[in-house]
N, C-alpha and C positions, 0 to 999 in steps of 0.2 A: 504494500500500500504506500505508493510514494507520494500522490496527493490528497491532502483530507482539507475537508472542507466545514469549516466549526459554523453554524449559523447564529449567531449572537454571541454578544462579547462582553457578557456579563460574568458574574465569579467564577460559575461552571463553565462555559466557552474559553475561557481566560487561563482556569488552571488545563483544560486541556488540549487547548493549543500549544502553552510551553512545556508539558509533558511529551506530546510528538516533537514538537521542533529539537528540543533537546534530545532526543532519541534519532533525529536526524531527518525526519521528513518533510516533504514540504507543504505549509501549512499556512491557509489562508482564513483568515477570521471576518465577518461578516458582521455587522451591525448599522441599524441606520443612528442610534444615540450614540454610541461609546460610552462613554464616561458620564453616564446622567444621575439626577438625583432622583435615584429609586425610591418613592413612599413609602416606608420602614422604619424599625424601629434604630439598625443598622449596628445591631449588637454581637457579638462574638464572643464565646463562652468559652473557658477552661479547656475545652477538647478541641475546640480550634486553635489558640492560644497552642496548644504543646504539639498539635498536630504540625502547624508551619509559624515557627517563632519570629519570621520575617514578619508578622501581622502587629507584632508589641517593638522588635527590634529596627523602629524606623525613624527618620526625625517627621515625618507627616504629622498635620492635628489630628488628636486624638482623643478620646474620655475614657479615664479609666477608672473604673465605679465600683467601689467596693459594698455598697448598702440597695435595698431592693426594699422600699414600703408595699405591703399588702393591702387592698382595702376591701373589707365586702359592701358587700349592695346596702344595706344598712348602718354602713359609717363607721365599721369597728375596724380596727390599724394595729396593724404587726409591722415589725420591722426586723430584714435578715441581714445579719453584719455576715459577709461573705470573705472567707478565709481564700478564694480563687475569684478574683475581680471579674470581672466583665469589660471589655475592651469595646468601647462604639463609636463607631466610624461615621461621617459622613457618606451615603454612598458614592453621590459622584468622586470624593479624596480615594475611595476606597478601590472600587471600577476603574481608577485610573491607576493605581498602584498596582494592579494585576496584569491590567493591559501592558504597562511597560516592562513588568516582568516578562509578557509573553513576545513581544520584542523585542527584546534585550536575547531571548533565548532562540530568535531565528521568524518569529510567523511574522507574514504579512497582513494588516492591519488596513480595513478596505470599511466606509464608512457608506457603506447602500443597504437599501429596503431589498428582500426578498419576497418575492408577491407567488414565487410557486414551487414545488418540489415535484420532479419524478426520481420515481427510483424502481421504475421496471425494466431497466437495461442495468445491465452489470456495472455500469458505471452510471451512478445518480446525477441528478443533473437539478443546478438549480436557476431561477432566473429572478438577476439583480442588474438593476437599472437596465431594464427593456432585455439583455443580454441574457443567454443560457450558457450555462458554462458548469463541463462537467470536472469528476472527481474520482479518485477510489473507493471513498468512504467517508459519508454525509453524515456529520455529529448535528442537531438539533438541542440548542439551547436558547429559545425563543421565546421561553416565560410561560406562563399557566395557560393561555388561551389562543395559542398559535392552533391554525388549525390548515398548518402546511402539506403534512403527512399524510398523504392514504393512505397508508397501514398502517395507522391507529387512531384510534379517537379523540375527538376532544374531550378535555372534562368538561364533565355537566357540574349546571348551579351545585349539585348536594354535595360535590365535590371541589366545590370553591367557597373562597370566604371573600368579602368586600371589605375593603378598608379605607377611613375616609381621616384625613388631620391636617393638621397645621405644623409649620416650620416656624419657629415662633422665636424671634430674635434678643432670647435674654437663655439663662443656662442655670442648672443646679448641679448639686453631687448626687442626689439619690436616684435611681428609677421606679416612677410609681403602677402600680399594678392596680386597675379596678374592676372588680366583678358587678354585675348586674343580673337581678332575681329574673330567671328562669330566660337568661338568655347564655346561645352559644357562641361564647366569644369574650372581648375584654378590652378596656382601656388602657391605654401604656400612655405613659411620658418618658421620653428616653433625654437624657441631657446629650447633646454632643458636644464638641467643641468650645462652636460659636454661637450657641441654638438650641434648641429644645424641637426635639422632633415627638407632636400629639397629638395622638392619631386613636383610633377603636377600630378591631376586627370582626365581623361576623359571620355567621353561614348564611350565604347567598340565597339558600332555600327555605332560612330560616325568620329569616329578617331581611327589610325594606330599607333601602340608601335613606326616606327619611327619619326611621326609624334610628339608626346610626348618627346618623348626625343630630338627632335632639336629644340623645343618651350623651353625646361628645361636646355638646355644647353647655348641658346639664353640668357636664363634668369643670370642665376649664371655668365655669361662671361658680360654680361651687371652691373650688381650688386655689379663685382669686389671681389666675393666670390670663395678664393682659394680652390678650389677640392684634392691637394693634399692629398695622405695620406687620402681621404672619399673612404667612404665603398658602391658602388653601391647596389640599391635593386629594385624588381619590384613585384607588388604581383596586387589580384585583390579584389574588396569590393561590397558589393551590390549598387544598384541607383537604384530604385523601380520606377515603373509608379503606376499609379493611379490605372489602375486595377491588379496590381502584388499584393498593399496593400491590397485591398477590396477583392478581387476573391481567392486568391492561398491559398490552403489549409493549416497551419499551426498547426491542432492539428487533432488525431485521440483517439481511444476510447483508446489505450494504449501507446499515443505517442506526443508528443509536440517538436515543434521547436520555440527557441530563438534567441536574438539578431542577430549576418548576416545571421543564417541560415532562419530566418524568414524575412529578409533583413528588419529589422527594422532600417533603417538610413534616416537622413534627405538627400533629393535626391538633395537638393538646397547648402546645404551648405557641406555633406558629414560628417556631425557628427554622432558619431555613438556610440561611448562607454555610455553615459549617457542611450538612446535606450538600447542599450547590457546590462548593469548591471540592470535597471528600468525591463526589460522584462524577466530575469532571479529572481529576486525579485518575480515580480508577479505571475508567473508561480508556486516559489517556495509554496507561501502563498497558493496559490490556492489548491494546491496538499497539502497542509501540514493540510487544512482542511477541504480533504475528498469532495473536490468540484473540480475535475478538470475542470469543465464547467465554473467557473469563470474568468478563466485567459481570454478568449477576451473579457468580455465584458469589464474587468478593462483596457488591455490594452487601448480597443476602449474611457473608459471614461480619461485616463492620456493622450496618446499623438497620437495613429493612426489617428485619423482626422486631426491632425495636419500634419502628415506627409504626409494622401491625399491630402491637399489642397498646401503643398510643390509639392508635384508631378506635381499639375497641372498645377503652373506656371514656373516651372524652364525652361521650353525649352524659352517660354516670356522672362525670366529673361536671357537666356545668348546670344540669338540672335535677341532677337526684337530692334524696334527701339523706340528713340522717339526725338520729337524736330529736325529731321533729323541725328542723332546718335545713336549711340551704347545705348541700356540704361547701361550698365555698366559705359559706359563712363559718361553717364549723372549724375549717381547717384556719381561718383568721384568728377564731378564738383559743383553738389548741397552739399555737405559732405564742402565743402571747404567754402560755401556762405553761411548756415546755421546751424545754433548752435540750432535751436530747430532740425533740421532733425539728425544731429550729434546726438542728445543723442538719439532719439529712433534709428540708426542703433547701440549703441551702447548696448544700448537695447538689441536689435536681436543677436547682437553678442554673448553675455554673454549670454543669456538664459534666461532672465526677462523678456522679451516681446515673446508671441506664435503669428505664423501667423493668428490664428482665430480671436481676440481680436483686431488685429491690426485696422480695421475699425473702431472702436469703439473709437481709440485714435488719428487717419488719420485727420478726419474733424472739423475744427474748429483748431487745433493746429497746423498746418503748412501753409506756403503762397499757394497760391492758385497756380501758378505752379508746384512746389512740390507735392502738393496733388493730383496733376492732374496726375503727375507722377508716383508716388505709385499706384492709379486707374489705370493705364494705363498697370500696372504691374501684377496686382493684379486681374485686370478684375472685379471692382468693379463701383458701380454705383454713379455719382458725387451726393456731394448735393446737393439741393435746394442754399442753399448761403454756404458759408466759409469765413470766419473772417482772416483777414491778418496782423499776426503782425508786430508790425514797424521792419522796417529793415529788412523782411523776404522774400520781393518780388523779384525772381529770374527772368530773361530773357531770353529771346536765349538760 
């Protein structure tokens, strides 16, 4: 495969172009933005951080945030002091950091719209600026709703989330987290930089654009966070179910999809660049050594199972109940009463704890409400006994 052909030049396009090019092939990247400001929270967590340390070791602006405020729908506030920071970028600072990596490492770097794909001749072919121009091996990374591929589908609404915020030109150190009763999905404030990126996510199938925006404008007039002079934005990002991960075709004999095109995101928390750059890496590795059949199954062994077994509880997670409450709400109040539960959500946050594992650390290390909680979340089965540390027993 000597020529590849990346379709978009965002993190996933980005890490897998300088993975070919560095492997010596010749590699053309496609985008009609390049370096734009993606509508995000544009955070990078612990597993990206150790995954490619070039992301912390740069002099680029950057936030780097050691505290995460909780909120439920009811007003009650936790706060996790994070022993592995969170790293958040600007997108467009972030998209151009990558890009340059991938030129620096050999690809050619072409700034057009792609308006079509074939890929029923051995060699795919796609057409940018009026022009067809083929390839060996056509990577798609063209974002949650490209609908370039015939052989495979777009996602549908139930498999997308909407996201609608503000770029809001003052800054903080914390990032704030908001839930809202009986809905799928949440408010962020991410501090960057120079800015505050404020934004809410939800299921597309679930919720109304103005539905979103009066829960997000609730929120920032509740907050006392001045909108003047912010820049409104609304874009939309993948949120996978369980059989979107498992079922929907993502690779063909002369064709592959990455990061949102392959909606590789966590569907619980909405992370999704670590995914993006991780799945364009692997892709690249794979192709660069004459095995494209490797890339699912490495995907399948880094983190897809991970993201099925997100799939399967997040509706549990943003609507169910427990104790006779919201569990959002519940988990806000146990965040408050305990310091062993504090540090595994802070865990989770950062990317040091995977949802598969999490059983494994669940019993025996939290009071027994708590853990009754998590199970009840999680859809796991209690144990035999659980051991309760002093001062860890929760009520009500």
């Amino acid at each position: 495969m000597a020529e590849i052909a990346v379709v978009g030049g965002g993190p996933s396009g980005a890490m897998c172009g300088a993975e070919l090019a560095r492997a010596g092939h010749c590699v053309a990247i496609i985008d009609e933005h390049l370096a734009w400001e993606k509508p995000c929270g544009g955070g990078l967590t612990h597993k990206a951080i150790q995954s490619y340390p070039f992301l912390l070791d740069n002099p680029l602006p950057k936030k780097i945030v050691r505290s995460v405020e909780l909120i439920s729908s009811d007003d009650h506030r936790a706060r996790l002091d994070m022993t592995h920071p969170i790293v958040i970028y600007s997108r467009a600072v972030l998209n151009g950091l990558l890009l340059d990596r991938a030129t620096v490492a050999g690809c050619k770097i072409r700034r057009a719209h792609v308006t079509a794909i074939d890929t029923c001749e051995t060699r795919p072919r796609y057409l940018a600026g009026g022009e067809w121009h083929s390839a060996d091996f056509l990577v798609l990374a063209a974002g949650a709703r490209n609908r370039l591929l015939p052989d495979t589908r777009p996602l549908e609404p139930a498999e997308l989330e909407m996201t609608q915020g503000y770029f809001i030109p003052q800054t903080k150190d914390a990032i704030q987290i908001k839930f809202m009763s009986e809905f799928e999905g949440y408010i962020w404030s991410f501090p960057r930089s120079d800015h505050l990126s404020v934004g809410i996510c939800g299921s597309m199938a679930a919720h109304s654009s103005a539905e979103l925006r009066a829960h997000l404008d609730a929120f920032v007039r509740h907050e006392k966070i001045p909108i003047d002079g912010a820049r409104f934005y609304s874009h939309v990002l993948p949120s996978p179910q369980e059989q979107t991960l498992s079922q929907r075709p993502v690779m063909g004999p002369n064709w592959a999809l990455i990061g949102d095109a392959a909606a590789w995101v966590d569907p619980l928390t909405g992370e999704g660049l670590f995914y993006a750059m991780k799945s364009g890496e692997l892709l690249g590795k794979s192709l660069a050594e004459g095995a494209p059949e490797k890339y699912l199954a490495r995907v399948k062994a880094v983190f897809s199972s991970d993201l099925e077994f997100a799939a399967r509880i997040v509706r549990r997670f943003y609507r169910g109940k427990f104790l006779g409450g919201a569990v959002t709400t519940r988990m806000v109040q146990f965040l408050r009463r305990s310091a062993v539960f504090r540090q595994l959500m802070s865990d989770l946050f950062s990317g040091v704890q995977d949802y598969r594992s999490l059983k494994r650390r669940l019993w025996g290390q939290l009071g027994i409400t708590v853990s009754d909680f998590i199970a009840s979340v999680l859809n796991l089965e209690p144990a035999a006994s659980v051991s309760v540390p002093p001062g860890d027993v929760l009520t009500g």
